[in-house]
Structure formats: C-alpha cells, structure tokens
C-alpha positions as CSV (number, residue, x, y, z in Angstrom):
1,X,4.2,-8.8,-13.7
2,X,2.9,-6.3,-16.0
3,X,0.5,-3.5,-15.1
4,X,-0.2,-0.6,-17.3
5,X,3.7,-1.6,-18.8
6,X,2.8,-0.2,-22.6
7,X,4.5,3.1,-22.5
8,X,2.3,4.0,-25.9
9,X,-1.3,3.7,-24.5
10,X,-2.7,5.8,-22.2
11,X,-3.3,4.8,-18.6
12,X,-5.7,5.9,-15.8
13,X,-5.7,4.8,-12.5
14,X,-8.0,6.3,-9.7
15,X,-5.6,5.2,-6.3
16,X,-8.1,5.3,-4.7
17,X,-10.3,2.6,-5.4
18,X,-7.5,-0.5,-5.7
19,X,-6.4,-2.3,-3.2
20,X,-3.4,-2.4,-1.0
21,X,-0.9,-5.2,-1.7
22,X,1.6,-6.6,0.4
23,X,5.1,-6.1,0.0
24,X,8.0,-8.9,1.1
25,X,8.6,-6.2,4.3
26,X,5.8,-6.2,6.9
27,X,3.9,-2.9,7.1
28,X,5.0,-2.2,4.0
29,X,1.5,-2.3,1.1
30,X,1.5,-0.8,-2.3
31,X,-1.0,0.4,-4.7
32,X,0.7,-0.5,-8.3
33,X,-0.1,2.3,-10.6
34,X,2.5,0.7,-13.4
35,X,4.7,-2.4,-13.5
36,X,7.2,-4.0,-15.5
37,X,8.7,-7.0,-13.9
38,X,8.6,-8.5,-10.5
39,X,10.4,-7.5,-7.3
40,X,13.3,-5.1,-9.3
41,X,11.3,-3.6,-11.9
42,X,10.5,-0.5,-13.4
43,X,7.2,1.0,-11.3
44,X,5.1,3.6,-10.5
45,X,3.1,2.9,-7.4
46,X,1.6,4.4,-3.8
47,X,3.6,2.6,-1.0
48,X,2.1,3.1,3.1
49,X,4.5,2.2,5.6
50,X,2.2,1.8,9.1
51,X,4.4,2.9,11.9
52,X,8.1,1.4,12.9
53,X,7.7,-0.7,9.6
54,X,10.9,-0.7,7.2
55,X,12.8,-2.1,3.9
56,X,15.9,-4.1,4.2
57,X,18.9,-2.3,3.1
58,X,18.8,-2.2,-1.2
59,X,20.1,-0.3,-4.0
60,X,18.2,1.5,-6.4
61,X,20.1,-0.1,-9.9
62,X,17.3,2.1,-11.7
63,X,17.4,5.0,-9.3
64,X,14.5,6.0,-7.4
65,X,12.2,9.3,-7.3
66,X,9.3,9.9,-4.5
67,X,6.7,12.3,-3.3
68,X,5.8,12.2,0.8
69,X,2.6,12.7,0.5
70,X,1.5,12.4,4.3
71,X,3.5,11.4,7.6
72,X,7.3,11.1,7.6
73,X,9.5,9.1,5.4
74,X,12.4,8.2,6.8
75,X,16.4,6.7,5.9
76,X,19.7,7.2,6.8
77,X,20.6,10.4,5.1
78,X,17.5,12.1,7.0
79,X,14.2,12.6,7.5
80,X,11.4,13.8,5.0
81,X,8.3,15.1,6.1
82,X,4.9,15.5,3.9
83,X,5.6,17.6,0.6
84,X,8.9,16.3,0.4
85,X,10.5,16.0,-3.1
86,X,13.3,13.1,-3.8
87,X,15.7,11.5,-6.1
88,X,18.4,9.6,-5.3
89,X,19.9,8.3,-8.2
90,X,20.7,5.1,-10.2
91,X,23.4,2.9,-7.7
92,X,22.3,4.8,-5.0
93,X,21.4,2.9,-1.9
94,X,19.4,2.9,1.4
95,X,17.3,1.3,4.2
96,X,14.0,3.3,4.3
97,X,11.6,3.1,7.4
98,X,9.0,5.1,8.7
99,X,8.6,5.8,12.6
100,X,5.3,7.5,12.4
101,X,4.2,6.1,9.2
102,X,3.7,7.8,5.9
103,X,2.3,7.5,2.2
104,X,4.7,8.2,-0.6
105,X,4.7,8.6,-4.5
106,X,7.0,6.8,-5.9
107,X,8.8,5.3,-9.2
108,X,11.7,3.1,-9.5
109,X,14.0,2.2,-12.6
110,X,12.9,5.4,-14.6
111,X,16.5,7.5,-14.5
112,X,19.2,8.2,-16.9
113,X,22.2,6.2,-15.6
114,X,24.5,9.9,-16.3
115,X,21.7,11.5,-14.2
116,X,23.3,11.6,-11.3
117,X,21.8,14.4,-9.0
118,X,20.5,13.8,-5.5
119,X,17.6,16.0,-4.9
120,X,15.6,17.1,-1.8
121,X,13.1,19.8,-2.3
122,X,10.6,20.7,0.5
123,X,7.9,21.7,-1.8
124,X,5.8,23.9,1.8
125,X,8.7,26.6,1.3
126,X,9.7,26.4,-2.6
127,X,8.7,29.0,-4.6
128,X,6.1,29.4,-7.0
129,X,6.8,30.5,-10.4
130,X,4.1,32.2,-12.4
131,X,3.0,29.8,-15.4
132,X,2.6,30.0,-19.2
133,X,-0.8,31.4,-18.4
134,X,-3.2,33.4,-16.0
135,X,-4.2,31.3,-13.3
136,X,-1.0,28.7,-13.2
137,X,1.6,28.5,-11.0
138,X,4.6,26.2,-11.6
139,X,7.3,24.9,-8.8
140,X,10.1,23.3,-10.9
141,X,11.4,19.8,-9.4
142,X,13.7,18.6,-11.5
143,X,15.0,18.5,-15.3
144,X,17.2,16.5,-17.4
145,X,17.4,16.5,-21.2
146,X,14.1,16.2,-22.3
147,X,12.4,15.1,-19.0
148,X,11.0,17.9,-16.8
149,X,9.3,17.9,-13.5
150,X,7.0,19.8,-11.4
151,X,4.1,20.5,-9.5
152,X,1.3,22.9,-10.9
153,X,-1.4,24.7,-9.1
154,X,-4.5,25.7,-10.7
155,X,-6.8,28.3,-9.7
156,X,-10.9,27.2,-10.1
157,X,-11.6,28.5,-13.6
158,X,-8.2,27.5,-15.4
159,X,-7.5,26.7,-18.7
160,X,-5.2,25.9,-20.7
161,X,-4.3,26.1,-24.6
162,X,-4.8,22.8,-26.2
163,X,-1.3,21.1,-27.1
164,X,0.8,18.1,-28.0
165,X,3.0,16.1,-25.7
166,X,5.7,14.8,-28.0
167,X,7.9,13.2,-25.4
168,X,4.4,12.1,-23.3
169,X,3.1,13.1,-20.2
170,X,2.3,12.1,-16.3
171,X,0.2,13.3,-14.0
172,X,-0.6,12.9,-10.1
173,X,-3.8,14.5,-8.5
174,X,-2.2,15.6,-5.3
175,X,-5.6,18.3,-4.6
176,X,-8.5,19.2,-6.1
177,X,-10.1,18.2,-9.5
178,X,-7.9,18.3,-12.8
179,X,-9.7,18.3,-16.1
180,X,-9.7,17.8,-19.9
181,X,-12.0,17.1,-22.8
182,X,-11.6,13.3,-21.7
183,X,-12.3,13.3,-18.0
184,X,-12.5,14.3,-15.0
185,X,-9.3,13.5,-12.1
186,X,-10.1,13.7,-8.8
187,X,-7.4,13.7,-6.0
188,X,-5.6,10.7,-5.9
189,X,-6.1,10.1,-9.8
190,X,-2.8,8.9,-12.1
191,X,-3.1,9.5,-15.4
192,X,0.0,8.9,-18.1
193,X,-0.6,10.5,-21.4
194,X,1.8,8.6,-24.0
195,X,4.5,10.5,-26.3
196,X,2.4,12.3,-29.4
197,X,-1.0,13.2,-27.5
198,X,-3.1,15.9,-27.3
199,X,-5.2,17.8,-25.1
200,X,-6.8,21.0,-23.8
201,X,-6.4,20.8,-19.7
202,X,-8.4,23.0,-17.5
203,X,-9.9,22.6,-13.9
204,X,-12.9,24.3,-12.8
205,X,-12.7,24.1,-9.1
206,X,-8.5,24.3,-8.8
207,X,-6.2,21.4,-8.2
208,X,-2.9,20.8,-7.3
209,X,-0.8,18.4,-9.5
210,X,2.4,16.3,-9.7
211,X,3.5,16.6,-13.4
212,X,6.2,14.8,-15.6
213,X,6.5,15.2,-19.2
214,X,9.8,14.3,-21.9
215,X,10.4,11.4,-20.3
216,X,8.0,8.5,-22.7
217,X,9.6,9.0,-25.6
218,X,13.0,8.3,-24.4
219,X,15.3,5.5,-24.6
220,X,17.4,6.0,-21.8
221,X,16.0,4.0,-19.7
222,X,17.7,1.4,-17.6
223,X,16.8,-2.1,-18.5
224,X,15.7,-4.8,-15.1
C-alpha cells in the first residue's frame, strides 16, 4: 500500500475529512496520513482505540514515535495521558491498549537504528522556550543529527521570515489555524513539506503545532 509514500512531493492531508479504517485489532481504526507497505511499514497515521480495545504484543523493528492527543494511551511501561510525547525506539517492544480510549499521533519505521533513546515528555508541564522570533514559543521534543522535533505556539498575528527546508519539513495542526503563502491548515491538518522547500509561515489567529524538520533528506532510515 502506498499513500502519500514519495518523500520528494509535498503532501496535505486534512484528518479530518477521511475516513476511519479498520485495523486487524477490534476497536482499533486508523486515519493513514502516509504509507509505505502493508501491515509493518513505514507510516504516519491517526489511530482511535474505543474503550478496553488493544494490540497484540509487537515489536517496533522501525521504532515508533506518538502524540496522545485525547484520552489515555496505555502499555506496560505506564500510562500516558493527553499531551503525552513518546518514542520508544527501533527493537523496542509492547502490547498497547487503551481503557478509556484515546486518539494518538503516530509514525512507525522512521528512526535511526543507533537512536536509541526512550522518551516521555508530558508536554501540559514542559517548558516553553522563547522562539527565533516575537510571538513564537518552542518546546523541544526531541533531536538527533539532523532531525529535530517540537511543538510551536503561535500567537494570532505571527509571522515568520521566509526560509528553506533543506532536510524537509512536517507539520501537525494540533490548535488553531497555521498559515503560509500556499494555504491555510486548520486543526487536524498534516502537511509534509519535502527536503529543499520554501516558505514564509505565519498564522493570524494563533495555532499550536506538532513540527519535525531534518529528517526527509536522510538516508537512515530503516528499510520494511
């Protein structure tokens, strides 16, 4: 299956308008953002777990990385409420569940095999960091050679200076509106930039954004 799999174009998805798909585990629907491959494969997707719904045990060859994004995700190693930030990383394994039920952000087979971090950030009690300009703040997540991570908060009003992305860019409307001279990104909105493009963001009414960049350009990449 491929879905948005061309690293070098640029893809927009608004979450929001497709559909849920099954997954093999009851409960368990996805929204597929990207895709390469079938079952194991490199993704970016939306995954719901309705209540007391769960995965078999698995382990992530390609590592795994997720935002809770409402309810309470939930594995052996702990629960993570809404605004949690995780990576557990490639060989790392797991039986996920949800008791409550929950919405999470989430991309699978996208790690350096030497990155080898587990991370668990409660992004409700991080701290903001001011940002390259007046109006920004930043909350690093994570970084690894090129690849950097982090959710942004704009204030309504705030722009940016226009720039290049030479290792590409990714973007996850988590509040709010985001902008450029392309579009418009309402909440829920996914938008990948590739490696080499240019823009001049800005939002006029504030948003709050998931944000990867380095990483499209790379060729570290586990294979499926």
């Amino acid at each position: 299956m491929k879905i948005n799999s061309d690293l070098s174009q640029r893809a927009l998805v608004y979450t929001e308008e497709i559909t849920w798909v099954d997954s093999p585990s009851p409960g368990v629907q996805r929204r597929m953002l990207e895709r390469d491959g079938d079952e194991v494969a490199r993704v970016t997707s939306i995954v719901r777990y309705t209540p007391g719904s769960y995965f078999t045990p698995h382990v992530h060859g390609g590592g795994e990385e997720f935002l809770v994004l409402d309810g309470v995700f939930s594995d052996e190693h702990g629960d993570y409420g809404s605004g949690s930030y995780v990576r557990n990383p490639v060989g790392s394994k797991h039986i996920p569940h949800s008791k409550a039920g929950c919405d999470i952000f989430v991309k699978l087979w996208q790690m350096d095999a030497d990155d080898q971090d587990y991370v668990v950030i409660n992004t409700n009690t991080a701290v903001w960091q001011p940002g390259l300009v007046q109006g920004l703040q930043v909350m690093p997540l994570h970084t690894y050679k090129t690849e950097q991570v982090a959710l942004v908060k704009w204030e309504a009003g705030t722009r940016f200076n226009c720039h290049t992305h030479s290792g590409g860019e990714e973007i996850f409307v988590l509040e709010g509106v985001f902008e450029d001279e392309f579009g418009l990104y309402p909440k829920g909105t996914w938008l990948r930039n590739p490696a080499g493009s240019i823009h001049t963001p800005f939002s006029s009414k504030g948003c709050l954004i998931y944000v990867k960049v380095g990483h499209l350009s790379s060729k570290f990449f586990v294979k499926v």
